[in-house]
C-alpha positions, 0 to 999 in steps of 0.5 A: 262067636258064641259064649257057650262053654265047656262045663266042667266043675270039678276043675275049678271052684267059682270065683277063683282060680287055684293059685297053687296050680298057676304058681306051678305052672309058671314056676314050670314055665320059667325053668324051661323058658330060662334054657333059652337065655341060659347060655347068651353070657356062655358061648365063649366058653363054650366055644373054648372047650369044644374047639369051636368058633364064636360063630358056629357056638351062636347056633345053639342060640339061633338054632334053639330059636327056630325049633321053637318057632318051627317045630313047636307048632307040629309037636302041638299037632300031634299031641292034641290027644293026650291029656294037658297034665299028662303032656306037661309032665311029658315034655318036662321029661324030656326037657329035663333029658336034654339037659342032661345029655347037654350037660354030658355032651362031649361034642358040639354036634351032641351038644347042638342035638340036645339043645334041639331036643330041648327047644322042640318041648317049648312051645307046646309045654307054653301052649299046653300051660296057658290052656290049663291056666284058662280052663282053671280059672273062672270068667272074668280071670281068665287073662290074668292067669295067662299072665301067671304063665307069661310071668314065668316066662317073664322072669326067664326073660329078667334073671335066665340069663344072669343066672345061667352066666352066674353059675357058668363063670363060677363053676363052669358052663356045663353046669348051667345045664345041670341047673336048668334040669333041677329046675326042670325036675322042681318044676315037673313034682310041683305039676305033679303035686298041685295041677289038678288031674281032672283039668282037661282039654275042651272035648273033641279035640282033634289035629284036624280040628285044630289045624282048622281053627288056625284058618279062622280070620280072627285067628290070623290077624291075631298072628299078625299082629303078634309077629308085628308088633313084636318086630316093631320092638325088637328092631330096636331091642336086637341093638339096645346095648350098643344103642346105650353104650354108643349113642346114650353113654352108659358104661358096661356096668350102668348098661347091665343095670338098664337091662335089668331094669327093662326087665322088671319093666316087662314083668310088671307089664305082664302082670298089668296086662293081665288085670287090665285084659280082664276089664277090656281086652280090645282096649288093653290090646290098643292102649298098650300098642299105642303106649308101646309105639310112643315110647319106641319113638320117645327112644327115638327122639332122647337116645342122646340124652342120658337121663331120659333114654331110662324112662323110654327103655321101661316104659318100652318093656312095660308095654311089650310085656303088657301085650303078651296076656292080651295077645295070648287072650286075643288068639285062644278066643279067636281060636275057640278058646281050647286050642293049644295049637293057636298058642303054640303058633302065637309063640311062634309068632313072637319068635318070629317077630324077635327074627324079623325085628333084629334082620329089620334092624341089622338092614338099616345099620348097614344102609347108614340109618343111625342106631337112634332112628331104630327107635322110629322105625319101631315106633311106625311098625307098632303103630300100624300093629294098633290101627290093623288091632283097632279096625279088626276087634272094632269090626268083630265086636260090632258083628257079635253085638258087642261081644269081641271075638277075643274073650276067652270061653271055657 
């Protein structure tokens, strides 16, 4: 792939990229992202006030996650024209709209609607974040500010949850969505104030141009290995908490705790990740694959042991987060390194590795395999994630001289 770039000065100073802009994108990032975990400790209460089944309130839930992964792509397609900040500060309207009409839904249908609205916003707001970290950022740094954006995400992922449950236990479910859409108005003023309005996308871009880019061999195996890598670890992380109550031993209030460990595990990965991507993304990418894949197995082997089960578990989320900046790099490289259209289908690719990763799991439950085995199952799907990653940069590095087709241009 060529190392020519896009010029453009006024964006960014040499040397390094402006914290205060990545800090608000990532700040943007976690507001939006922390609706999708918002309501997992609040269905029951959601199902009592509008007379609805358990079952039937676990669809704002599923149905959030296959907007994502469905819709995100096609809102990205058509938007390739309008400007990154303009977009971003769009899509946090719209965002912040869907919440409010979730806080004031008087149905499950409208509520179900305006969680949809909501979802159709994230993966192009993620996508269009991660472009205008890389086109802020000079060589050499350019992981690591996708690892400011995934960290947003990261942290959804670590305190969403426990804070939607916090302020929907204390002062109702609705008023989780009122947070989420403060949240959401902090985040658009921060892009307002501190994203600077000459960021913008590379020229020419077009639908057609992108929807081009995502044919590209390297772009493909870089899905792949998205999707399956993420499988490979959601096998077992679909069924952590009873695989920690029932094979390991752990109580309800010890298996909170592990979650939360595993979460500042993936937090801390993300931002290794990022830093160690900058240095060698072809290595980070198999260094961390590996490292996942032995401590998915290492899971496999000690989910009887207590004292050991800890050290697997944030050992596995600090290499599921350490792959999100790579495998983000990895796609934006391959893609041409502008194309919002390649991030949002790797965000796809993610939610679509966590769906096939939990029916994966759920299938061997119920031929027999013991929860402890998911660990090995996992572990085999990622290892073969490693070798396709190994064979393929190998391959396009020795076709570019040496230059991996994963670098990030301007």
């Amino acid at each position: 792939m060529s190392s020519t770039t896009v010029q453009n000065p006024s964006v960014v100073a040499p040397g390094r990229a402006p914290v205060a802009a990545l800090a608000a994108l990532a700040l943007s990032v976690f507001a939006l992202c922390s609706a999708e975990f918002a309501l997992v400790g609040l269905l029951l209460d959601v199902s009592r006030d509008l007379r609805v089944s358990v079952a039937d309130a676990g669809q704002l839930l599923s149905a959030y996650a296959v907007t994502v992964a469905v819709g995100g792509p096609a809102v990205t397609a058509l938007t390739t024209r309008v400007g990154p900040k303009r977009l971003a500060l769009g899509l946090l309207a719209v965002f912040a709209a869907a919440n409010v009409l979730g806080a004031l839904a008087p149905s499950f249908p409208l509520l179900l609607a305006a969680r949809t609205l909501g979802a159709l916003t994230h993966s192009t707001f993620a996508a269009i974040c991660v472009v205008m970290a890389v086109r802020l950022s000079p060589p050499g740094r350019r992981a690591s500010a996708i690892a400011w954006v995934s960290g947003g995400l990261g942290l959804a992922t670590v305190l969403g949850g426990p804070i939607g449950t916090a302020n929907g236990q204390q002062w109702g479910w609705r008023a989780t969505f009122w947070c989420v859409t403060g949240a959401a108005v902090v985040g658009f003023l921060a892009v307002l104030a501190l994203v600077p309005g000459s960021v913008t996308r590379e020229t020419g871009v077009s639908a057609r141009g992108e929807a081009g880019a995502l044919k590209r061999p390297g772009v493909l195996c870089a899905l792949t290995v998205t999707a399956v890598s993420q499988a490979g670890w959601f096998l077992l992380y679909a069924f952590v908490a009873p695989l920690l109550r029932e094979a390991s031993g752990f109580g309800p209030a010890a298996t909170t705790v592990l979650l939360f460990l595993f979460g500042l595990g993936g937090f801390a990965g993300n931002a290794a990740g990022g830093r160690l991507a900058d240095r060698g993304l072809r290595g980070t990418l198999i260094a961390m694959l590996t490292l996942l894949a032995a401590a998915l197995a290492l899971t496999g082997a000690v989910a009887h042991v207590r004292p050991a089960v800890p050290v697997a578990l944030v050992l596995i989320g600090f290499a599921s987060g350490a792959l999100v900046p790579p495998l983000q790099a990895w796609v934006l490289g391959a893609a041409g390194g502008g194309s919002a259209l390649a991030v949002a289908a790797n965000t796809s690719a993610f939610n679509l590795g966590n769906a096939a990763g939990s029916w994966g799991g759920s299938r061997l439950l119920d031929a027999g395999v013991d929860i402890g085995a998911l660990g090995w199952a996992g572990a085999a799907v990622v290892a073969g994630a490693a070798v396709v990653t190994a064979v393929a940069l190998r391959r396009r590095a020795g076709a570019a001289g040496g230059r991996v087709e994963a670098e990030v241009p301007r």
